[in-house]
C-alpha positions, -999 to 999 in steps of 0.1 A, spaced: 730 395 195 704 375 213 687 371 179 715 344 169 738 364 153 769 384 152 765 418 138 796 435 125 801 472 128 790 472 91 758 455 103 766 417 86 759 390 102 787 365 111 780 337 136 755 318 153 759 329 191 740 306 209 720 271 200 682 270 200 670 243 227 633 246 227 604 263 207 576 278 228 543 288 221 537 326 214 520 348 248 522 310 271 547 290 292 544 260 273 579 248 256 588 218 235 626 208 244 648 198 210 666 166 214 704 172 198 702 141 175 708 136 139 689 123 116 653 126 101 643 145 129 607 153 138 577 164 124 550 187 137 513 189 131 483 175 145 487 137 142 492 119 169 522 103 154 541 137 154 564 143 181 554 179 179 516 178 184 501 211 177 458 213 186 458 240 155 425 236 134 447 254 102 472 229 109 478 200 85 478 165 99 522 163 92 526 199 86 567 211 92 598 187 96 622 193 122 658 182 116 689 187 135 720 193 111 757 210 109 750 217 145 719 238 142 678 231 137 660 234 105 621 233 97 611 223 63 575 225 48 561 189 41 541 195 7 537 227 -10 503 234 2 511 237 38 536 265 42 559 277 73 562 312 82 597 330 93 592 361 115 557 363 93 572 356 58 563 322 38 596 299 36 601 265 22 631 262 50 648 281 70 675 275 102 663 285 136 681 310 152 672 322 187 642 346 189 631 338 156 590 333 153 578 302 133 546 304 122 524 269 110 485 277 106 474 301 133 500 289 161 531 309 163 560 294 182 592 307 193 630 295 191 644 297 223 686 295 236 695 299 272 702 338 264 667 343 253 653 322 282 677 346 303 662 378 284 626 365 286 630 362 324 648 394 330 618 413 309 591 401 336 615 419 361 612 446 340 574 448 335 558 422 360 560 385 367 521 383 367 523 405 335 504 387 306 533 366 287 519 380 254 529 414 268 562 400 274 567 383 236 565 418 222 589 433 238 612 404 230 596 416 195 604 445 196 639 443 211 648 418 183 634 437 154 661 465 170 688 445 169 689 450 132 689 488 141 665 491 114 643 506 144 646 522 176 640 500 205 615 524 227 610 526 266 581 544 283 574 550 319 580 565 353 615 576 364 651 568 350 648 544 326 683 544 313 695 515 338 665 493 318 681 502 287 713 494 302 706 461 311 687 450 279 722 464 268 739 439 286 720 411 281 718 412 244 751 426 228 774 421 262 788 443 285 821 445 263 797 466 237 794 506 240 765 515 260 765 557 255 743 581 267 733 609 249 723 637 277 725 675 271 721 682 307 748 659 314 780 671 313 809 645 292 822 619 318 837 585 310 814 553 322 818 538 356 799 509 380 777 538 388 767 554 353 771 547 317 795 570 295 777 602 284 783 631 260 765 660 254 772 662 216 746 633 195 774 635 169 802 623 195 784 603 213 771 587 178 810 580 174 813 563 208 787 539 200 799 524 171 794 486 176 765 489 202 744 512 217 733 550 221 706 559 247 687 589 245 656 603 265 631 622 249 629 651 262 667 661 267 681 659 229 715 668 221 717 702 204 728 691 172 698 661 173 697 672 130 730 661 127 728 631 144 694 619 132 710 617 98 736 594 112 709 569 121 695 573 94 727 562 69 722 528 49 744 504 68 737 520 109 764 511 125 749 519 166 714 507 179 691 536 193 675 533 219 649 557 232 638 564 266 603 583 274 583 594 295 551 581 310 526 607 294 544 609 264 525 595 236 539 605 207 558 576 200 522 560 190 514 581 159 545 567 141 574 543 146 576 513 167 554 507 193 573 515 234 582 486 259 556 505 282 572 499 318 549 498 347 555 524 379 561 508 412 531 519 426 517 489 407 539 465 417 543 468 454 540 428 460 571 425 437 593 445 454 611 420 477 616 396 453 630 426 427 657 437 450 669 396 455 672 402 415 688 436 417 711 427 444 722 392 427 730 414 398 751 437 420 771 406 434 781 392 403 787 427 385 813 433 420 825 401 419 811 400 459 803 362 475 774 354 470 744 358 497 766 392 507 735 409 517 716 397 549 678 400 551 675 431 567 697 447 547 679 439 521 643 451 534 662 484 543 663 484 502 632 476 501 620 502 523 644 534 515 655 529 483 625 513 461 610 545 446 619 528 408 636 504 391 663 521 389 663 533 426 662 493 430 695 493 413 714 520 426 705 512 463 713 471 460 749 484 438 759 507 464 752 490 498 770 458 479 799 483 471 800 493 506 800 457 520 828 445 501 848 483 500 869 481 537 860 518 540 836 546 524 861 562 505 871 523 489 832 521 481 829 554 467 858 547 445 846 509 435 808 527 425 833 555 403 813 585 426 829 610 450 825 598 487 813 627 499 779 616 472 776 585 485 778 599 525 750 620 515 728 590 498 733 571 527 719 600 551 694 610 527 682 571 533 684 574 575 711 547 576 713 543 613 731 510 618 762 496 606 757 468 583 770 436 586 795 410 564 773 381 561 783 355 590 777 385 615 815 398 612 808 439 615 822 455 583 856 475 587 850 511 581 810 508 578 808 522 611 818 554 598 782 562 585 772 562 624 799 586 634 815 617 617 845 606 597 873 634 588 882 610 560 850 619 543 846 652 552 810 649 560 798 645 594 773 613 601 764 619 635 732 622 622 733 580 619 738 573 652 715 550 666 684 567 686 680 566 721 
């Protein structure tokens, strides 16, 4: 939905979503802001009498009009010879939606909206803030071009990657959307804080989907993967696919679109401080928790036990969140949709050995438990005590 539009279940489109405020060059941070006035509007080329200046040697002097009408931006050709190019293709005129790539001689520039500003941002969480904003356009590329779910959007790399497809979930077609998982090793379970909804069966889980989308990793495919591959591949697909491998798979480069290739956080160990501040604002707002929940040590004790991943990230700022604003383990356990006794055992796996405070210094009620054994849990915690 990011791309502008509302896609019915039957895959039409139905409404502009959100309005384009600025066009930005392809693979740079440079952005020209759109004024919201009517009229003649501007033009763009190379003169200095354009308000959108372009230093483009393939560029014509007055090359594109910009106009604002019926509440949305259009760009017009000025003269025939000249040309402007949507997502690649030669138009006269065409409305700008957001993500949508205009191309005038050899510059390409992208329509931006808050949600795609939002969406661009998240993305160098996802793969590096001193990744190479080129990098960063194709994703956008590539997760627009599956919006249409004419194509797969792909995901490669280390570790879990279905919370990254989760959250590109999110972000693009809402959290009110089906987000499904399709794992054969996973048995059926509804969705929770904690996980997505999975089934076991592609054809059932196809079903689930309808409206949004269905997750699968390579190298666990539903058993009747035949039956649902000719789902996706009916006329008018009514679920977006995406596709989650791994690392050393390359297979996904002989044929199909090319993978959001998502680094390993061996590469990024400078980032990881200010990745669990994202991750943990994330976990805030998705609790409803007041913000700034999460004093600084608890959040270096992230940092340091639960950091392995991106989706480690995630887990570990979600559940101590949970357990902040829970008034017991059991209350936590229930909020992240997982049995206490898991989340005990998460919490000694990671050596928690102090009990965490609300922020203001007020001790948590209940938190203590994880430094004592508590009969209500069933598991004893002795083992957090603090050392002598």
């Amino acid at each position: 939905m990011f791309c502008g539009v509302v896609v019915t279940s039957h895959g039409s489109e139905v409404s502009i979503l959100n309005d384009v405020i600025r066009l930005r060059s392809w693979g740079t941070d440079r952005s020209h802001m759109l004024p919201r006035i009517a009229g003649r509007g501007w033009f763009v080329g190379t003169s200095d009498s354009c308000a959108l200046r372009l230093q483009d040697p393939r560029a014509a002097p007055v090359h594109a009009q910009l106009t604002y009408e019926r509440q949305r931006w259009w760009i017009r050709e000025v003269g025939r010879e000249h040309g402007v190019r949507q997502d690649g293709v030669r138009r006269e005129e065409f409305t700008l939606t957001p993500g949508v790539e205009i191309g005038i001689g050899a510059t390409t520039l992208i329509a931006e909206s808050p949600q795609t500003i939002a969406l661009r941002e998240f993305c160098a969480r996802m793969l590096g803030w001193e990744c190479d904003p080129a990098v960063i356009d194709h994703a956008l590329r590539a997760i627009r071009l599956a919006m249409t779910r004419r194509t797969a959007l792909v995901l490669r790399g280390s570790g879990d990657l279905v919370p990254v497809a989760h959250a590109l979930h999110r972000r693009t077609m809402g959290a009110e959307a089906p987000f499904i998982v399709c794992d054969r090793r996973r048995r059926t379970a509804a969705g929770s804080v904690r996980a997505p909804e999975n089934h076991e069966s592609g054809v059932v889980a196809f079903e689930a989907a309808s409206g949004g989308s269905l997750c699968v990793r390579s190298s666990r495919l539903p058993r009747d993967f035949p039956l649902l591959l000719a789902r996706l591949r009916e006329p008018e697909p009514t679920v977006q696919l995406v596709v989650c491998l791994d690392r050393d798979d390359r297979g996904a480069l002989l044929a199909g679109p090319v993978p959001i290739d998502v680094p390993s956080m061996r590469d990024r160990v400078r980032d990881v401080p200010r990745l669990v501040d994202a991750f943990a604002a994330d976990a805030i707002a998705a609790l409803g928790a007041p913000a700034g929940c999460l004093t600084r040590d608890e959040l270096a004790w992230v940092a340091r036990r639960s950091a392995k991943t991106l989706a480690d990230i995630e887990k570990g700022t979600l559940r101590l969140v949970a357990r902040k604003v829970a008034g017991s383990l059991g209350q936590a356990a229930a909020l992240l949709g997982m049995a206490p006794v898991s989340l005990s055992r998460w919490l000694e796996r990671r050596e928690v050995r102090r009990c965490p405070m609300r922020a203001g210094g007020e001790p948590m009620p209940g938190i203590d438990a994880m430094s004592r054994p508590s009969p209500r849990v069933g598991v004893a915690c002795a083992s957090h005590a603090p050392r002598r």
